[in-house]
N, C-alpha and C positions, 0 to 999 in steps of 0.2 A: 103126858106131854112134858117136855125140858121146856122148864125156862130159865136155861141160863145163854147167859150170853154171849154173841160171836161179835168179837171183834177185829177189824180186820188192819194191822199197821200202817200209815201211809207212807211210812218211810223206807220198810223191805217189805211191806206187803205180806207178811207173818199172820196167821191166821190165831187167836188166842180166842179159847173157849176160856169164861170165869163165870163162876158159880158167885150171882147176887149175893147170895145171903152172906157169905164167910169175904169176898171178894177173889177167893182163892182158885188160881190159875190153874184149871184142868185138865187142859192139854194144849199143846203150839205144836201148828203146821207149820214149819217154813218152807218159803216157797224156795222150789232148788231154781240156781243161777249156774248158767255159765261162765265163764270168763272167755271164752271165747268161742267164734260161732263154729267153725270148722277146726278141723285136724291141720290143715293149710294155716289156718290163723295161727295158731298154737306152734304150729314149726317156725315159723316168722317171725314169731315174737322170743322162742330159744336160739337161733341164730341170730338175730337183734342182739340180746343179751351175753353170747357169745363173745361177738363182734366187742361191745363196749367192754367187756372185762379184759381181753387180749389188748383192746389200746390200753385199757389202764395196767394193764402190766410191764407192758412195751413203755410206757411213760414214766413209772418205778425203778424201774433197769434202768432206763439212760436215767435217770436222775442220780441215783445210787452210784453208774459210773462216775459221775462228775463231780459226787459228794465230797471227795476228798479235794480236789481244785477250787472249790466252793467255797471250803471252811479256811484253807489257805490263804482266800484273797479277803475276805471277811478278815481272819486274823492282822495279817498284814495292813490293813485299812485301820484297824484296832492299835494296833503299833503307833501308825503314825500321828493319826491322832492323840493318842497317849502324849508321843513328844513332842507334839508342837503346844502341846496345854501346859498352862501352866501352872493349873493346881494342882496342889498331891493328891497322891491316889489314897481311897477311901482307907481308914485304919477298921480293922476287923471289930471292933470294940466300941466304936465310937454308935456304929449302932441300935445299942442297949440302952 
């Protein structure tokens, strides 16, 4: 007769056989899982994920177009600010 013992996960449901004496884990069932119920589910959720990588790419593109007009008006905002201040600009040294 075994007596070691079955224990059984509650958090995946994993089936662990451990030998009392040593504690030592003699073999695990895990229980198999789906991620999805049907072939239907599964195509649904690749087209899903399709869908959202194509906007994000579509959204990289037009950004990237406009990155140079971007950086432009940023600089220019940088300018003029620069001259209406009237502190000097920071000395490369100062800091150390």
């Amino acid at each position: 007769m075994s007596n070691n013992l079955k224990v059984t996960c509650p958090c995946c449901e994993t089936l662990l056989v451990i030998d009392p004496e040593t504690g030592a884990v003699l073999r695990e069932e895990r229980k198999a899982h789906r991620e999805h119920q049907s072939l239907d589910d599964a195509l649904h959720h690749v087209q899903a994920q399709r869908k959202e990588a194509e906007a994000k790419l579509s959204r990289a593109l037009e950004e990237s177009r406009h990155r140079q007009e971007i950086l432009e008006k940023k600089f220019e905002e940088a300018r003029k600010k620069a001259a209406e201040s009237d502190e000097p600009p920071p000395r490369p040294f100062d800091g150390d």
